[in-house]
FIDO-26800 format. One record per residue (C-alpha): residue in one letter; x, y, z. Coordinates in steps of 0.001 Angstrom, whole numbers, always signed. Layout:
<rs>
+-----+---------+---------+---------+
| res |    east |   north |      up |
+-----+---------+---------+---------+
|   A |       X |       Y |       Z |
...
+-----+---------+---------+---------+
</rs>
This chain:
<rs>
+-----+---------+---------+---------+
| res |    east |   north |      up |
+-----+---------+---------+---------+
|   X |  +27301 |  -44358 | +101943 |
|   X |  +25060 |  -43762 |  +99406 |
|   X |  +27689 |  -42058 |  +97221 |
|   X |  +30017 |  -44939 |  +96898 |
|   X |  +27512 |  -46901 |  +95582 |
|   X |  +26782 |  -44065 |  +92661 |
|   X |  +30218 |  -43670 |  +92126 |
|   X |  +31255 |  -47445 |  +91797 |
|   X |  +28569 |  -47300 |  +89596 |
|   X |  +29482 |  -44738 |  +87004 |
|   X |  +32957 |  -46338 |  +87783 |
|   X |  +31891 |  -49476 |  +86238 |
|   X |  +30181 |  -48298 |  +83341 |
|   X |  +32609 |  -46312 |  +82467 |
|   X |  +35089 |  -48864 |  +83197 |
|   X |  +33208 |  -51476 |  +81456 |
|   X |  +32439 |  -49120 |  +78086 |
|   X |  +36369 |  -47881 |  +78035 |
|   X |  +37445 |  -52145 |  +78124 |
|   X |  +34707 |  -52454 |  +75110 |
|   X |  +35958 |  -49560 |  +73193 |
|   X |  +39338 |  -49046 |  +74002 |
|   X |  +41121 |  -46057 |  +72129 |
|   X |  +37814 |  -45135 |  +70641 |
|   X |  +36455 |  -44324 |  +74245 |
|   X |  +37054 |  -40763 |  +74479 |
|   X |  +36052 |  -40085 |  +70700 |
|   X |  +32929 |  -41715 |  +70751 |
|   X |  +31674 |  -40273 |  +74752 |
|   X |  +32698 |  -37189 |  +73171 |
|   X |  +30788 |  -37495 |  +70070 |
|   X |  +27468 |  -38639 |  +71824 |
|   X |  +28438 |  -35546 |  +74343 |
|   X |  +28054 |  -33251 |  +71085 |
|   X |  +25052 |  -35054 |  +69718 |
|   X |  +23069 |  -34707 |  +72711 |
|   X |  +23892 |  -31152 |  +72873 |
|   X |  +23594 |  -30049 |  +69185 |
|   X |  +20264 |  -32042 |  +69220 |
|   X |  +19074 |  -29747 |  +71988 |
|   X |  +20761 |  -26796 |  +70708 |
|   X |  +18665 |  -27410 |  +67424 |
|   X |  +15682 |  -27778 |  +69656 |
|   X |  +16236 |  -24371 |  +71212 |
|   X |  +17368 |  -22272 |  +68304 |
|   X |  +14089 |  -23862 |  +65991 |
|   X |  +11730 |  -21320 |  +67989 |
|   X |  +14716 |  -19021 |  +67465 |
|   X |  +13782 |  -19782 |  +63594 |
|   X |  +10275 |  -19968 |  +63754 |
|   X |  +10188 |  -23033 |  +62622 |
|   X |   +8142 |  -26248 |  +64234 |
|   X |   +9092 |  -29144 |  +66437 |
|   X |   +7132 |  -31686 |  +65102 |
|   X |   +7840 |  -35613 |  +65703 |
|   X |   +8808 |  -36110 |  +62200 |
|   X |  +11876 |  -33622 |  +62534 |
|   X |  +12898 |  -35111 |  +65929 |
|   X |  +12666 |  -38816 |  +64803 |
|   X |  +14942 |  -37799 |  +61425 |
|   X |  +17525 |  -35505 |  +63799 |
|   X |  +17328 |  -38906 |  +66241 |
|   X |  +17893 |  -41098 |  +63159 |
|   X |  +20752 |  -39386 |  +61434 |
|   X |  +22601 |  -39204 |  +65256 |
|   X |  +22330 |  -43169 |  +65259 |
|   X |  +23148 |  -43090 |  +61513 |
|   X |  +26677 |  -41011 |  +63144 |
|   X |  +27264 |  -43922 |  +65484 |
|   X |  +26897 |  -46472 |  +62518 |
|   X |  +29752 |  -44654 |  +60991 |
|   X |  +32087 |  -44886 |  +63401 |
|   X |  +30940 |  -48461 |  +63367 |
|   X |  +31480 |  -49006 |  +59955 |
|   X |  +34653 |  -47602 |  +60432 |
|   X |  +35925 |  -50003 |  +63446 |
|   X |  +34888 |  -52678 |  +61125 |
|   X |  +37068 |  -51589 |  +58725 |
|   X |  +39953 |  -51463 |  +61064 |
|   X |  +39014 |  -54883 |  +62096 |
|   X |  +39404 |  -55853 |  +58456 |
|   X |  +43007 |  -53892 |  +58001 |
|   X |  +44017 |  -55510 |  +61184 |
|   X |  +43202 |  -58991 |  +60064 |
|   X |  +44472 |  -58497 |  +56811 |
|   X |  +47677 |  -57255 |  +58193 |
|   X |  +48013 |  -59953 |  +60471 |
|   X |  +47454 |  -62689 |  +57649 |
|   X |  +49814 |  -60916 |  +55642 |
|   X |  +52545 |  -60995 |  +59153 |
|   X |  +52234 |  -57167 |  +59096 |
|   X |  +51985 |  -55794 |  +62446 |
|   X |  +50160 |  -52679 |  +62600 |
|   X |  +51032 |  -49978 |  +65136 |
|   X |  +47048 |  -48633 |  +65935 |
|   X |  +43791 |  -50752 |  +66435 |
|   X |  +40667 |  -48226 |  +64895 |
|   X |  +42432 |  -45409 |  +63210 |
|   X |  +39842 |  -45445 |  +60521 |
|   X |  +36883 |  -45274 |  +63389 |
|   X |  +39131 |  -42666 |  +65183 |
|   X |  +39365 |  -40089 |  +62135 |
|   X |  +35320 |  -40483 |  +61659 |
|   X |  +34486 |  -40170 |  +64874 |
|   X |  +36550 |  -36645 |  +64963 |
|   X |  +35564 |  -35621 |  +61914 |
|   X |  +31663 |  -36146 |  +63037 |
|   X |  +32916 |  -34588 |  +66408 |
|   X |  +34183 |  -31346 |  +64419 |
|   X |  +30741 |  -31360 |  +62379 |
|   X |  +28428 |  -31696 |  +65574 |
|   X |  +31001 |  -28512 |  +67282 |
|   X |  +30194 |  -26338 |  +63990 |
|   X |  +26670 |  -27258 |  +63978 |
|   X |  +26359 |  -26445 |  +67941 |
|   X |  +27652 |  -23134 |  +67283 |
|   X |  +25338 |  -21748 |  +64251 |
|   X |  +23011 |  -23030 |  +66537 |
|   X |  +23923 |  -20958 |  +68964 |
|   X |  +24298 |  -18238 |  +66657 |
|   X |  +21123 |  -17891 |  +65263 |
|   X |  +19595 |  -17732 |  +69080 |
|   X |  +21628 |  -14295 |  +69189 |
|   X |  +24339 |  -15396 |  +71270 |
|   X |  +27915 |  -13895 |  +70108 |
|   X |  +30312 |  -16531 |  +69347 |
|   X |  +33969 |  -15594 |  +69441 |
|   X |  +35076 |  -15038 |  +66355 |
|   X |  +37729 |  -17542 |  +66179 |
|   X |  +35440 |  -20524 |  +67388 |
|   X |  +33978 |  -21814 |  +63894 |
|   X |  +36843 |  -21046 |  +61560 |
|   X |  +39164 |  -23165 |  +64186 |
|   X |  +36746 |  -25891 |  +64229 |
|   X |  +36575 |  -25857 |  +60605 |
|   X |  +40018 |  -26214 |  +60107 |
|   X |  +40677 |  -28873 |  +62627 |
|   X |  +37951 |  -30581 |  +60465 |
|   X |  +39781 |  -29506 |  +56920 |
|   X |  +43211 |  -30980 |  +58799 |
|   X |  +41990 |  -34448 |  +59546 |
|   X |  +39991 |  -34636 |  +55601 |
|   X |  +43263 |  -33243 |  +54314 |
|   X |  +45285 |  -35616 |  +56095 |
|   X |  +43210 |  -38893 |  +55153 |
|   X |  +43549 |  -37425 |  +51759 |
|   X |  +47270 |  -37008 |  +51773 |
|   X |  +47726 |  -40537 |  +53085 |
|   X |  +45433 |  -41797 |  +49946 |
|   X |  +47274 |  -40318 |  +47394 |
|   X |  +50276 |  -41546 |  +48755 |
|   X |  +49293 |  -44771 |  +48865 |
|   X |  +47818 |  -44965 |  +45429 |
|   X |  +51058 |  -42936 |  +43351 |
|   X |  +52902 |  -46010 |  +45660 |
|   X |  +50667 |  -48604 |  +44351 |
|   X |  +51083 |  -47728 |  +40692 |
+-----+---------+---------+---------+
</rs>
């Protein structure tokens, strides 16, 4: 009996963070997934290092993490502001945080990379393939935003 109640729990957190965030649900659990893990993958690999765990260097790893969440933030406030602005204008627009979306897998493709040399340096063989694929799933979605810039601004002119 106990169960259920854990379950409906999770059920309705989960529930309750996926009506909040809508598309952006899987990208951002899956961001603060790789956060949590590269944070204590940098904690493990740092005796790896020699280096120190001090306070200071937790509280900054901590801070730029939140600073990560901000971004994607940042960016749903932007696609708040497209969205409005499209809506003034009678433009409907066919997505609702593509701009938050692209950060949050960009930071998601950073955190992978960063979980990996972490990895690395504790002496554990990573498949060869692992970073370079990473990397360019991380190239694709720059490249892409890039693409779509240029376009818009030779349009503009």
């Amino acid at each position: 009996m106990k169960e259920n109640y854990i379950k409906a729990f999770f059920t309705a957190i989960f529930a309750l963070i996926s009506s909040i965030l809508g598309v952006l649900t899987v990208p951002v659990l899956l961001m603060v997934a790789c956060n949590v893990l590269d944070y204590a993958t940098g904690l493990m690999a740092s005796t790896y290092r020699s280096e120190d765990i001090n306070s200071y260097k937790s509280i900054r790893g901590i801070m730029k993490k939140v600073c990560m969440w901000l971004l994607v933030i940042v960016g749903a406030i932007i696609d708040q502001l497209l969205l409005y602005a499209s809506q003034t204008a009678g433009i409907t627009l066919p997505f609702t945080f593509l701009v938050a979306c692209i950060v949050a897998i960009w930071i998601i493709c950073n955190e992978i990379i960063s979980i990996l040399e972490n990895i690395k340096d504790m002496g554990v063989t990573i498949p060869a393939f692992l970073i370079p694929l990473v990397t360019h799933v991380r190239s694709q979605v720059e490249d892409k935003v890039n693409i779509d810039t240029e376009k818009e601004d030779s349009e503009g002119e």
